[in-house]
Backbone bond lengths (Angstrom), bond angles and torsions (degrees), N, CA, C in turn:
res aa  C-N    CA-C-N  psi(-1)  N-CA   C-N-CA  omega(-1)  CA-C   N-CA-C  phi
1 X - - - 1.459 - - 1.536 111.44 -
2 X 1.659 121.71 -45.16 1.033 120.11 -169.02 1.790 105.97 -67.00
3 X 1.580 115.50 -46.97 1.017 123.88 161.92 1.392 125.24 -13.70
4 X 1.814 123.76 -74.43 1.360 158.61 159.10 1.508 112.30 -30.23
5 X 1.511 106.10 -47.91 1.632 97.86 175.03 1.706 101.20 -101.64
6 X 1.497 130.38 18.95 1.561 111.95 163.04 1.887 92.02 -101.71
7 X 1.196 119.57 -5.96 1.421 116.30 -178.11 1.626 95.57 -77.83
8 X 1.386 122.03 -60.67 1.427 130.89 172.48 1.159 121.41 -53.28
9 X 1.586 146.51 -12.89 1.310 160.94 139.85 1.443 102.46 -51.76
10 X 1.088 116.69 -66.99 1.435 121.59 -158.89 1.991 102.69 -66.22
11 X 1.159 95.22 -60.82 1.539 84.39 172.73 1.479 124.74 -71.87
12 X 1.340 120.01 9.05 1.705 121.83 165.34 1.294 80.39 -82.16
13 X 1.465 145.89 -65.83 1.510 139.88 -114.28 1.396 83.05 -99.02
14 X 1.459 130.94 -2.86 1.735 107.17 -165.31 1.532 84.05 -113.34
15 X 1.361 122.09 5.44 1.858 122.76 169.41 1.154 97.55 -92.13
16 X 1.250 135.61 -36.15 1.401 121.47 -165.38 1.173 111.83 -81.07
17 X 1.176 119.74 -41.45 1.786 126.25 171.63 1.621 102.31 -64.33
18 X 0.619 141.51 -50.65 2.005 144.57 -168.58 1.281 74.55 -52.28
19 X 1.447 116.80 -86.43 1.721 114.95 -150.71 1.468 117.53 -44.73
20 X 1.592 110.20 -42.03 1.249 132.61 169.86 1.968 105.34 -31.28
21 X 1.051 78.84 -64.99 2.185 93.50 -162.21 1.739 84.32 -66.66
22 X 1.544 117.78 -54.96 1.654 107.16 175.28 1.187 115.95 -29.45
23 X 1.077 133.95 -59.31 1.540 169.92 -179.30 1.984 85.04 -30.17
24 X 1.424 85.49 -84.65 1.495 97.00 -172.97 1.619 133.66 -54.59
25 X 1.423 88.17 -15.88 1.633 106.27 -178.54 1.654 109.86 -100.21
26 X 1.123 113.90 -5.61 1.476 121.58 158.16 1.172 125.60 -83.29
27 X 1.673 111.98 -23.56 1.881 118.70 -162.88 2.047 81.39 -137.36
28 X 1.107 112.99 70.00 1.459 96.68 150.68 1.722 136.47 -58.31
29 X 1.554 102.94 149.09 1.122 117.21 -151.71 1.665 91.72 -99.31
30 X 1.776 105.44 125.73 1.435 101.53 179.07 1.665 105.56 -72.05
31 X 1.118 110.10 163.02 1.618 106.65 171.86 1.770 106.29 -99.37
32 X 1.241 117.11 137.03 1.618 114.38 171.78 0.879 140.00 -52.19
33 X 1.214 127.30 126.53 1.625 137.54 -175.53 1.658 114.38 -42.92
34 X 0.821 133.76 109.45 1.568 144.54 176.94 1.619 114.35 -111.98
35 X 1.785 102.09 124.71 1.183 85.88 -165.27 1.647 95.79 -129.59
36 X 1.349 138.34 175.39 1.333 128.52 173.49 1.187 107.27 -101.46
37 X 1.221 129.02 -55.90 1.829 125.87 173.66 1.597 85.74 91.49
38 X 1.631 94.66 162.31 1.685 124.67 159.94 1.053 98.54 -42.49
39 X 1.457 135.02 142.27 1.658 109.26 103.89 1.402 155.22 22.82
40 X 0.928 169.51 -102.01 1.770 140.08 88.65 2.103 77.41 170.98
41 X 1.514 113.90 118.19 1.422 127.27 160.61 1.108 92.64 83.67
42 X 1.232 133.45 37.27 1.756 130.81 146.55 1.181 107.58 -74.33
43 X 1.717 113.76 135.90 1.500 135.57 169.01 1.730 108.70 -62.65
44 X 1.621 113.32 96.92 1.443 99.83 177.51 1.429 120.56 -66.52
45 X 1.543 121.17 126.83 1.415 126.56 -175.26 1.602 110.72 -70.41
46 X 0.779 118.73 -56.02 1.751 120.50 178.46 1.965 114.38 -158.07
47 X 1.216 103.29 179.22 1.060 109.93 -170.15 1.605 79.69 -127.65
48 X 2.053 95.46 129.90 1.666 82.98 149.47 1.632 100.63 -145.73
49 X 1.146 110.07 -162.46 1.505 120.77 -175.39 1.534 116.53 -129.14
50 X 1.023 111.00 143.36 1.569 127.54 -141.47 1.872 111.12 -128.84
51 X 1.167 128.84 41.16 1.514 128.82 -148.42 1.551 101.72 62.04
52 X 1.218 130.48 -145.63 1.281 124.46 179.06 1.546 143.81 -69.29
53 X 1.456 90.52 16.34 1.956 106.85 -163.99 2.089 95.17 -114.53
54 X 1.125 86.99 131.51 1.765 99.39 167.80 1.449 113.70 -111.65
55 X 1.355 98.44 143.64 1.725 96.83 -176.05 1.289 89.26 -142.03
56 X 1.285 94.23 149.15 1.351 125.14 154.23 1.782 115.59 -75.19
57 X 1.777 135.19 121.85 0.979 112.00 179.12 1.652 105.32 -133.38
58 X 1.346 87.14 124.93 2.055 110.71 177.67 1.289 99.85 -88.47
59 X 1.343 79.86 162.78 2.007 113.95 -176.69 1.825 98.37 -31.50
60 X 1.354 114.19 -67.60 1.341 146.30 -178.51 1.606 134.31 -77.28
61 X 1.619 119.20 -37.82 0.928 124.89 164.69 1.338 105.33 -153.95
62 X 2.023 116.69 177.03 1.154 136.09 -172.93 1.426 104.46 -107.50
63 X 1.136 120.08 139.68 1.600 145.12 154.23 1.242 132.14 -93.69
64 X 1.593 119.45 91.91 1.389 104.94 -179.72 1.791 114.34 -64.94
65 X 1.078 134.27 128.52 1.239 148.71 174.84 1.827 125.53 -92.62
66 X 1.427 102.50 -27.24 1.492 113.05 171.95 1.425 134.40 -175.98
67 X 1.305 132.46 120.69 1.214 113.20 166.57 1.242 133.29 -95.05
68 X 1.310 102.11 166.63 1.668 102.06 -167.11 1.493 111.47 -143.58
69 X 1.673 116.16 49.89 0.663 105.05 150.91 2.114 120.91 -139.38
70 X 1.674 119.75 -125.87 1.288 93.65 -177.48 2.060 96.45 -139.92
71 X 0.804 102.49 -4.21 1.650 109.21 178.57 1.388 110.20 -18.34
72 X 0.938 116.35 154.28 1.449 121.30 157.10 1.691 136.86 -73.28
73 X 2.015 76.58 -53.43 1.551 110.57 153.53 1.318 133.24 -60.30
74 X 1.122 156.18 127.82 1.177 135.39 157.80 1.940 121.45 -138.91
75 X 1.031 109.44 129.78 1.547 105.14 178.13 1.614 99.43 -128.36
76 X 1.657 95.64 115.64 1.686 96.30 161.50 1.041 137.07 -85.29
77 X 1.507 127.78 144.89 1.665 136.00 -168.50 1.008 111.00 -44.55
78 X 0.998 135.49 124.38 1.793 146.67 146.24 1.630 97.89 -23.60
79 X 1.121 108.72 -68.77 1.539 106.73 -151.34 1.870 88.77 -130.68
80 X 1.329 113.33 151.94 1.616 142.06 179.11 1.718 110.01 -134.72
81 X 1.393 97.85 113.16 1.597 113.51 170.48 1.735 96.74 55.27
82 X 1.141 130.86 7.16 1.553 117.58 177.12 1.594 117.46 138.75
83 X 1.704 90.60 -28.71 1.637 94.18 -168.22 1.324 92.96 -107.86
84 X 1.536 105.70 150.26 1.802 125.80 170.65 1.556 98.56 -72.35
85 X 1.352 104.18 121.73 1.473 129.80 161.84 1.774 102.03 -59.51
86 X 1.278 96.98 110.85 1.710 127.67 -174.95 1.805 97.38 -98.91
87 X 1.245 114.34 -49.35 1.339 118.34 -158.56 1.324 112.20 -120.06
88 X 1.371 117.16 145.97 1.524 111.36 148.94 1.784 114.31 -126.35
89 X 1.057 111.41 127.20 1.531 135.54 -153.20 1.794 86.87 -70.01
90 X 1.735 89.45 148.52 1.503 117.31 138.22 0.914 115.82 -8.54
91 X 1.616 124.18 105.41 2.024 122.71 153.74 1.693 103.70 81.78
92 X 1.447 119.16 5.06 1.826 124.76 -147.24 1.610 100.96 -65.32
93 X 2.009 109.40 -24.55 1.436 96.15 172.09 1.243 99.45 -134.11
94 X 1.356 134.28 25.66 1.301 133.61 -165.64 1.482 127.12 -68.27
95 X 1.518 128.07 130.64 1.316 127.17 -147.15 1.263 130.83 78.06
96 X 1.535 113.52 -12.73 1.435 108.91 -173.58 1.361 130.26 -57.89
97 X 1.014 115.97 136.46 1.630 111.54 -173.34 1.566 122.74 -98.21
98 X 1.197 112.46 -13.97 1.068 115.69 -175.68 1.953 122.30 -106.92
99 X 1.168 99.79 -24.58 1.320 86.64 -176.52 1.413 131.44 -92.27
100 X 1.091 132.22 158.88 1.531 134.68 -140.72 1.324 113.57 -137.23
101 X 1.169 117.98 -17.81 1.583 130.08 -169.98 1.130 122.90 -152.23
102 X 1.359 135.37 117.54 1.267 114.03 177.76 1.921 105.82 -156.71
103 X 1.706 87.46 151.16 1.433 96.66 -177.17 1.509 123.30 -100.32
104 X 1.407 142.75 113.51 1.496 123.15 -173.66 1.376 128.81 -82.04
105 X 1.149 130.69 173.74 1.423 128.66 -161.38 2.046 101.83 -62.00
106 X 1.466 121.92 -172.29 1.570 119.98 -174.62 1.679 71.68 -107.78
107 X 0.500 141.40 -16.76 2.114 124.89 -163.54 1.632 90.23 -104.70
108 X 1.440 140.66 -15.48 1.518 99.83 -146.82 1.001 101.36 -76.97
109 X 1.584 130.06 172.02 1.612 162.77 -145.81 1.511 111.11 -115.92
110 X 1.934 81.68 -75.27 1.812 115.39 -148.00 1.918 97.41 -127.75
111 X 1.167 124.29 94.61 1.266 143.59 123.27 1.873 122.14 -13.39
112 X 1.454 130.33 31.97 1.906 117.41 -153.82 1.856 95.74 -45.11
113 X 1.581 86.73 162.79 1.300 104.15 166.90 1.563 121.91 -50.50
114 X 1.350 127.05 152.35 1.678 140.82 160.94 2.142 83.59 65.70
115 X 0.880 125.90 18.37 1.649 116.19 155.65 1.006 148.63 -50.94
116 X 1.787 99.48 -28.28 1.235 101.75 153.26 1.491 113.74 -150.80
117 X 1.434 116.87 43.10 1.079 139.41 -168.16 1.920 109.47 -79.18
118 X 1.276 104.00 134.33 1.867 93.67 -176.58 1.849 113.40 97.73
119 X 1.356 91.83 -24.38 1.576 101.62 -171.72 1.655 114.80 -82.02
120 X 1.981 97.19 79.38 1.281 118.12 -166.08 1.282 109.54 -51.89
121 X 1.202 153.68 -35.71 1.290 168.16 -110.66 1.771 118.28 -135.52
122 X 1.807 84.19 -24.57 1.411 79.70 167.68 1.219 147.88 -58.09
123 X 1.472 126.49 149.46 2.011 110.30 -168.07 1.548 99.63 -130.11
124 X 1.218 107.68 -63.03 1.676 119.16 -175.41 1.628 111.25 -132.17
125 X 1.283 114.60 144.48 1.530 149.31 -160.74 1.757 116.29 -140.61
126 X 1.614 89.40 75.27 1.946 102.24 177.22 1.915 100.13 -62.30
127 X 1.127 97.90 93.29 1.606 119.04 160.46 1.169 97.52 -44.64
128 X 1.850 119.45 134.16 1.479 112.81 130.10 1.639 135.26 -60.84
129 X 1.152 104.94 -170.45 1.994 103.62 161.35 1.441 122.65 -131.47
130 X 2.021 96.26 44.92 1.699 104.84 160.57 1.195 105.33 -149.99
131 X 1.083 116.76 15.06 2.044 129.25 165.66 1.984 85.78 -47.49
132 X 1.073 99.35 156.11 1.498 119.61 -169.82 1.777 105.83 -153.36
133 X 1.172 106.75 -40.46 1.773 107.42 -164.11 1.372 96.71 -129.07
134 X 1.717 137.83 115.40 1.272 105.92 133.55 1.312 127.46 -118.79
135 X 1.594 116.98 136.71 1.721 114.17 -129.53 1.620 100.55 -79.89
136 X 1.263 128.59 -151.00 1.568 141.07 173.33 1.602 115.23 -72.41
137 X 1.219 98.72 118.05 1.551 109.24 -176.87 1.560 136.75 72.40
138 X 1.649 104.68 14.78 1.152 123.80 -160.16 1.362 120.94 -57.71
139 X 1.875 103.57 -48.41 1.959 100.19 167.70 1.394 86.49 -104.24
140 X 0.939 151.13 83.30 1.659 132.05 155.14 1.041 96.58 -105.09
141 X 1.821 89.93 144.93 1.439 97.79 179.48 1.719 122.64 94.00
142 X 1.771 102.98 -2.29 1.360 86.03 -165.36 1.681 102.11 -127.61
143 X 1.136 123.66 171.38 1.748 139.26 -151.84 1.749 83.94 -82.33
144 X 1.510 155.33 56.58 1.136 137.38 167.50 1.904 108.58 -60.69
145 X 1.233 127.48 136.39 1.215 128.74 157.48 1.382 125.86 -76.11
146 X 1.520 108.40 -43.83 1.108 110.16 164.92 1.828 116.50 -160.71
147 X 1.249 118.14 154.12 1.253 126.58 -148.56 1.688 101.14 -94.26
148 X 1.162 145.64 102.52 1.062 130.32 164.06 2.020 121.42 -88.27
149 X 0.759 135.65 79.12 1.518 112.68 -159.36 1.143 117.41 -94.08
150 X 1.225 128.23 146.58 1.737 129.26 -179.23 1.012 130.23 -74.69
151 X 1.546 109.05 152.36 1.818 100.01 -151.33 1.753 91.43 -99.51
152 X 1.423 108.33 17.54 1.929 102.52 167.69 1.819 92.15 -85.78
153 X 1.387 142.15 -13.69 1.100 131.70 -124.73 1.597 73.29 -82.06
154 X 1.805 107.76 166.02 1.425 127.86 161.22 1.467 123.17 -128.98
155 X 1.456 98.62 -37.36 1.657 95.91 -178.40 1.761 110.31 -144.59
156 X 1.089 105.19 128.13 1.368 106.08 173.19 2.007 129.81 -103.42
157 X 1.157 98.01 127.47 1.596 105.64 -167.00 1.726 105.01 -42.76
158 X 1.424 101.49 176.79 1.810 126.77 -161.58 2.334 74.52 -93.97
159 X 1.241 94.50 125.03 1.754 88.31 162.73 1.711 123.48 68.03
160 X 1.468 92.42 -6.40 1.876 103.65 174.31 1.387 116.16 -41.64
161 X 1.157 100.79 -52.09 2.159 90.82 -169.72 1.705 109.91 -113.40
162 X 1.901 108.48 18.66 1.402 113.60 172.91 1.303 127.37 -51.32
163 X 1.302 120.86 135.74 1.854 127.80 171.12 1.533 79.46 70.07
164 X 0.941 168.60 93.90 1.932 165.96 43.55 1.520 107.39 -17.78
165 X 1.384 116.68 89.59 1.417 117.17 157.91 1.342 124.35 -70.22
166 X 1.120 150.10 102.37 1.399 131.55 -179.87 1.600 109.78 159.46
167 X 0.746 123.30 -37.94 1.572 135.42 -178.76 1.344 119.34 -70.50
168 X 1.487 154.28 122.82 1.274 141.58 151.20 1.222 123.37 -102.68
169 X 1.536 147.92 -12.72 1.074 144.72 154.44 1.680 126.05 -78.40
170 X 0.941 147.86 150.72 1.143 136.78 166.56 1.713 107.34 -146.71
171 X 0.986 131.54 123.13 1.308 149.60 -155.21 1.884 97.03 -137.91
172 X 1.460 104.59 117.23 1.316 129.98 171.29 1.203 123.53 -84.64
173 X 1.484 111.58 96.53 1.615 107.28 -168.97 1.553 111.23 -55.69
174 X 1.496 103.00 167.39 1.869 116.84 179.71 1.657 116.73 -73.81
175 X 1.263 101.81 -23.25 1.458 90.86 165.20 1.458 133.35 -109.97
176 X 1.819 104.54 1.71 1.879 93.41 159.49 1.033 127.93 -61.76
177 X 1.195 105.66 121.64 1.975 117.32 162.59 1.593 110.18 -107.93
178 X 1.223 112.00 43.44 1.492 96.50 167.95 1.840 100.17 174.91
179 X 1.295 121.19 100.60 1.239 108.82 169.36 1.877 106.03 -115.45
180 X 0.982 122.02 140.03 1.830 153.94 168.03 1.669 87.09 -38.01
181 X 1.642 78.83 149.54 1.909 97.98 160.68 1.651 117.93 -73.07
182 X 1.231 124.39 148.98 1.384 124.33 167.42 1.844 92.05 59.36
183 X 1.106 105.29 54.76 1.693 102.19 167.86 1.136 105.99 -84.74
184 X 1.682 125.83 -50.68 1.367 104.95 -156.45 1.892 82.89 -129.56
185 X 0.918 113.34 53.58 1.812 119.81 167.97 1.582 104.16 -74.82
186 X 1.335 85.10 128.43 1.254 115.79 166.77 1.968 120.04 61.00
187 X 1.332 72.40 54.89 1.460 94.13 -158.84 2.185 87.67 -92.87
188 X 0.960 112.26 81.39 1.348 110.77 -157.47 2.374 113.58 -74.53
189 X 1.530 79.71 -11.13 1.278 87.00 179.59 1.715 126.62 -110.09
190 X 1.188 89.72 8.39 1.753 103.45 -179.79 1.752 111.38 -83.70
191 X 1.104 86.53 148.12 1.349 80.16 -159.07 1.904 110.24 -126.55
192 X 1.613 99.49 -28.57 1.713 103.34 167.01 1.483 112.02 -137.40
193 X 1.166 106.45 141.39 2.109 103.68 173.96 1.979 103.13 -129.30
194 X 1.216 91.64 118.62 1.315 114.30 170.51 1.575 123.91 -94.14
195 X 1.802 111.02 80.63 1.431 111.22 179.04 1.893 126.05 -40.59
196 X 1.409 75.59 152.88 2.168 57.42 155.50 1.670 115.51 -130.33
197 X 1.150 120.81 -143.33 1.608 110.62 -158.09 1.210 98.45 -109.00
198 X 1.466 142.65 20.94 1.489 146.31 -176.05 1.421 107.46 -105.91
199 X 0.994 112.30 -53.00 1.605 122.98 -157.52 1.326 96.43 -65.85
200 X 1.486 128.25 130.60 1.696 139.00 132.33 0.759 172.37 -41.05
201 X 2.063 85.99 -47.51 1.482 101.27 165.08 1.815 106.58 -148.06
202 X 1.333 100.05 147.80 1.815 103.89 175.99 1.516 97.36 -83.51
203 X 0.974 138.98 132.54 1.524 160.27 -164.95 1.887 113.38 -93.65
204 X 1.102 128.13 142.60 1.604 107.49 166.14 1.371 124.29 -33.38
205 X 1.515 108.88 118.31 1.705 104.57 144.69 1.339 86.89 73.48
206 X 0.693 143.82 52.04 1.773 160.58 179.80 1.459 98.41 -102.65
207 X 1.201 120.95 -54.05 1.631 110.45 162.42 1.187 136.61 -124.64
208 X 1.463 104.23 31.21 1.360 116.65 173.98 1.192 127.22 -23.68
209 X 1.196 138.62 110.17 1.816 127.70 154.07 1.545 93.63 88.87
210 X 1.226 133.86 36.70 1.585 121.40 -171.95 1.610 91.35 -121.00
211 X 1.190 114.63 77.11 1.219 143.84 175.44 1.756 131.66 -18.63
212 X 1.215 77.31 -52.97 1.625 126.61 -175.21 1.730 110.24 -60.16
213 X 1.107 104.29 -27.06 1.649 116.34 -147.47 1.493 92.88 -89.89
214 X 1.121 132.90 120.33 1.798 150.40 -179.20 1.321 121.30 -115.99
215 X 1.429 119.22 -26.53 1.937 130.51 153.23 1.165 118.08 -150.56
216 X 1.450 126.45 139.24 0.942 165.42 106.12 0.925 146.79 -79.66
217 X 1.923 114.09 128.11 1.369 124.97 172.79 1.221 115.61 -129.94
218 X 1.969 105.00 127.81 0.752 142.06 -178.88 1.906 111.61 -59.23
219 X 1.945 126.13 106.96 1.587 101.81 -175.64 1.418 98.57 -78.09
220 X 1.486 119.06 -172.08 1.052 151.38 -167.30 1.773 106.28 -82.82
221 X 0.841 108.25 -25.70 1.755 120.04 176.94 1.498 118.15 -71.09
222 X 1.274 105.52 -44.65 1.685 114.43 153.60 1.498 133.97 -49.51
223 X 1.458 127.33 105.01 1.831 124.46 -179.98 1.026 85.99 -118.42
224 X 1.293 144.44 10.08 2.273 115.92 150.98 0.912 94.78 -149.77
225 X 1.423 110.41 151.85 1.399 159.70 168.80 1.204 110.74 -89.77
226 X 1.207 162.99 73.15 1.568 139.76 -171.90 1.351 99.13 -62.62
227 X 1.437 105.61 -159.73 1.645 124.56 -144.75 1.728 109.04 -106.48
228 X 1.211 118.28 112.98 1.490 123.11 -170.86 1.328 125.13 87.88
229 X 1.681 110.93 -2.79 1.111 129.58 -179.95 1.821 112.85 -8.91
230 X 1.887 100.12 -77.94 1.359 140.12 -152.75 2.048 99.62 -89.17
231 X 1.637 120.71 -3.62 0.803 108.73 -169.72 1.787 140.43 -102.20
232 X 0.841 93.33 176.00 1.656 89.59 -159.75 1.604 112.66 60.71
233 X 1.333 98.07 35.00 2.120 104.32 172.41 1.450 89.13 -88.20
234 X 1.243 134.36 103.51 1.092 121.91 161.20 1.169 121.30 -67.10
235 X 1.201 130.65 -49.83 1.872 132.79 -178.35 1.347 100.17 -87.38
236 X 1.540 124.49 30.88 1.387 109.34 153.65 1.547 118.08 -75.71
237 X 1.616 120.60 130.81 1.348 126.18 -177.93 1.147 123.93 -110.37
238 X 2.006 115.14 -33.85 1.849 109.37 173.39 1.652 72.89 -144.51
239 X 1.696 103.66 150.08 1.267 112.10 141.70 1.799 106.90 -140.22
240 X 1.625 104.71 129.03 1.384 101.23 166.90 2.020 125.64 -60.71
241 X 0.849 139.88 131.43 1.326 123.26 138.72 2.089 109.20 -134.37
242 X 1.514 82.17 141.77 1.158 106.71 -176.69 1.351 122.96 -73.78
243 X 1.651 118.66 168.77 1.729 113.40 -162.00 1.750 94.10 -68.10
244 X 1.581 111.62 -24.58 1.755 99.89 -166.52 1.638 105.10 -56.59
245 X 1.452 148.42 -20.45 1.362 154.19 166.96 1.156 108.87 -65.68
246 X 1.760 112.03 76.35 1.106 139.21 141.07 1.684 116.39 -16.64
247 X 1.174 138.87 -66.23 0.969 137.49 -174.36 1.705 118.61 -141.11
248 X 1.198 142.18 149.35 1.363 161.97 -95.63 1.596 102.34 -176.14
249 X 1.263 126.58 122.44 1.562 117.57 -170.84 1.269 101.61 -113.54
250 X 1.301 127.35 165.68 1.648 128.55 -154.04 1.501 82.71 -90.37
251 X 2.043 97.98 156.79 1.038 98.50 179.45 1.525 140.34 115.73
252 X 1.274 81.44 -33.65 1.830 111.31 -169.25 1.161 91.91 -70.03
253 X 1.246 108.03 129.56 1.950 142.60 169.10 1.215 107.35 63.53
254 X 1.306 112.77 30.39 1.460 105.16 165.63 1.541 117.86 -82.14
255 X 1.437 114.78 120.78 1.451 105.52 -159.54 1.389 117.01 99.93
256 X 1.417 109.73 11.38 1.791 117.19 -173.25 1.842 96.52 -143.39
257 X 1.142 111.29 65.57 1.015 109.26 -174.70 1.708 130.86 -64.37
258 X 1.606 97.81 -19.24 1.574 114.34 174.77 1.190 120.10 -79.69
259 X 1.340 134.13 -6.34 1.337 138.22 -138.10 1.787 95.62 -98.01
260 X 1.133 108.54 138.97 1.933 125.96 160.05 1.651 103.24 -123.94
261 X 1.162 84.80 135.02 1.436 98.53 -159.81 1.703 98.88 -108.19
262 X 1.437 137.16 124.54 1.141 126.28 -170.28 1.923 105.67 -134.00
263 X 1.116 82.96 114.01 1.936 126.34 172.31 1.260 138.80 -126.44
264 X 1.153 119.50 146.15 1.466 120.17 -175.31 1.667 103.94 -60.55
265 X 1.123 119.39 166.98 1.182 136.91 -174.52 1.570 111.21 -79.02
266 X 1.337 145.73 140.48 1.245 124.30 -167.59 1.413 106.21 72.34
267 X 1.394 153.86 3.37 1.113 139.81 -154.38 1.521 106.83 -109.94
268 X 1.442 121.86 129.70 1.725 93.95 175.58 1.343 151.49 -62.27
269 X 1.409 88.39 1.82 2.113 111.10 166.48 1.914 101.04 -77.82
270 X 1.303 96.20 -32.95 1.903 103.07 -177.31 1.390 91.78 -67.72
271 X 1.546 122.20 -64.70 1.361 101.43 -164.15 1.274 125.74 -77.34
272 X 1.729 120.64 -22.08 1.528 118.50 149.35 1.685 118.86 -19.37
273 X 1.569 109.91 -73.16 1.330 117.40 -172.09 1.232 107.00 -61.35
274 X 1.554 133.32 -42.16 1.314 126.79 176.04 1.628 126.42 -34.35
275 X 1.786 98.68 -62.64 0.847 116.07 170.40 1.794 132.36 -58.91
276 X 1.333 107.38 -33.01 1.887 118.84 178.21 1.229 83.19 -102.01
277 X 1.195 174.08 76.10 1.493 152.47 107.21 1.597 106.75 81.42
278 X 0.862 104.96 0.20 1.891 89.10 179.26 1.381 128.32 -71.68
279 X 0.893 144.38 174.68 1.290 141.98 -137.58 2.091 100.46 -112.32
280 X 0.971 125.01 171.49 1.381 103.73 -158.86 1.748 110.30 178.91
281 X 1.163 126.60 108.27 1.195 135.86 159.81 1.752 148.20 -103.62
282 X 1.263 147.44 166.39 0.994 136.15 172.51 1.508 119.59 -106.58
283 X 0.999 131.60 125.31 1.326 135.32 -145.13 1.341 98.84 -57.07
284 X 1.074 115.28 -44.53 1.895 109.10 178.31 1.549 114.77 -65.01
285 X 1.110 120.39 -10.39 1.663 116.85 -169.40 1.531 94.19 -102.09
286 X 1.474 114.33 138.28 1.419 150.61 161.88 1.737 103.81 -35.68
């Protein structure tokens, strides 16, 4: 008897684990974002100059800090006085008027804020594949044609790719977990954004004034929306979001007057629209 019920134990306990790992093999587990970062309180050894590029150079790595010259072209050094260029500094091309193209180092990291902000002229930006940060306001402001971004990327700055005429696709790499308010505002010529499965939350004014934009769908990985997100989309026409969007930020579609918004019933995008008048469907209805 005792036998009979450790035979009947054992095969309950070898159902519960099967279903268990089933379980797990249905809902894979992302793995965490790992990132290397700068350096951070290195003694800078000297500053030198490089044809038209200035760096800053640490114990460990180089910082470009400025250029000074007018190319159109431009490809920055891999490496300065010895060390792999990790960074490109604060303001490093900011205002520039002339350049049009440019390639970044194979090591860089960290992108600083306003870097290449102002740089009317800009068209295309050959990404590496270990960029990690690019900080607040970094291309704003500038002529991108089209957006390629790297799939090392992790976090994107508050206002980085704001007022950018030129671009219509935008594709969200797999490892951002964190993009800034007013990142891609007023981005008037974009026209589709393809999330990926990391991100949480849409941030303020995240697509403010991006005119252009006619669908969007909201994934399932996302529970907030902040506030004005979706607004002033004028040629917005459907955007899905799903019951997992916990919460809805004030604001939304104001300035998007075309928009039907399609959610489950009960959903807090349903009762958003309920409540502001917006227009509103259930994904199964015509």
């Amino acid at each position: 008897m005792k036998r009979q019920k450790s035979i009947v134990y054992a095969v309950l306990l070898l159902a519960v684990v099967s279903m268990q790992f089933a379980g797990c093999a249905g809902e894979p587990r992302l793995e965490p974002v790992v990132t290397l970062g700068v350096p951070e309180k290195e003694k800078l050894i000297e500053t030198v100059q490089i044809d038209d590029f200035i760096f800053n150079i640490y114990a460990s790595y180089a910082e470009l800090v400025s250029y000074e010259g007018d190319d159109t072209d431009v490809i920055i050094p891999d490496e300065a006085a010895g060390k792999l260029v990790l960074k490109i500094g604060e303001k490093a091309f900011w205002g520039n008027k002339t350049l049009k193209n440019i390639k970044l180092p194979e090591n860089l990291r960290h992108i600083d804020r306003f870097a290449f902000q102002k740089c009317s002229a800009l068209e295309t930006v050959e990404f590496n594949q270990r960029l990690e940060t690019i900080d607040d306001y970094a291309f704003a402001q500038t002529a991108l044609v089209e957006l390629n971004l790297p799939v090392s990327l992790a976090s994107i700055g508050k206002y980085s790719f704001s007022e950018c005429v030129g671009f219509k696709e935008l594709v969200i790499p797999s490892r951002v977990i964190s993009i800034g308010k007013y990142a891609f505002y007023g981005n008037t010529t974009l026209e589709s954004v393809t999330f990926n499965q990391r991100l949480e939350k849409l941030s303020d004014r995240m697509f403010y004034n991006c005119s252009s934009l006619r669908h969007v769908e909201i994934p399932k990985n996302i529970t907030e929306i902040g506030g004005y997100v979706f607004a002033g989309c004028t040629s917005l026409e459907t955007i899905v979001i799903p019951e997992e969007v916990t919460k809805v930020g004030e604001g939304q579609f104001h300035g998007s007057p075309n928009v039907t918004v399609i959610t489950p019933a009960g959903s807090a995008a349903a009762k958003f629209c309920e409540k502001n008048g917006v227009n509103w469907r259930q994904p199964d209805e015509s």
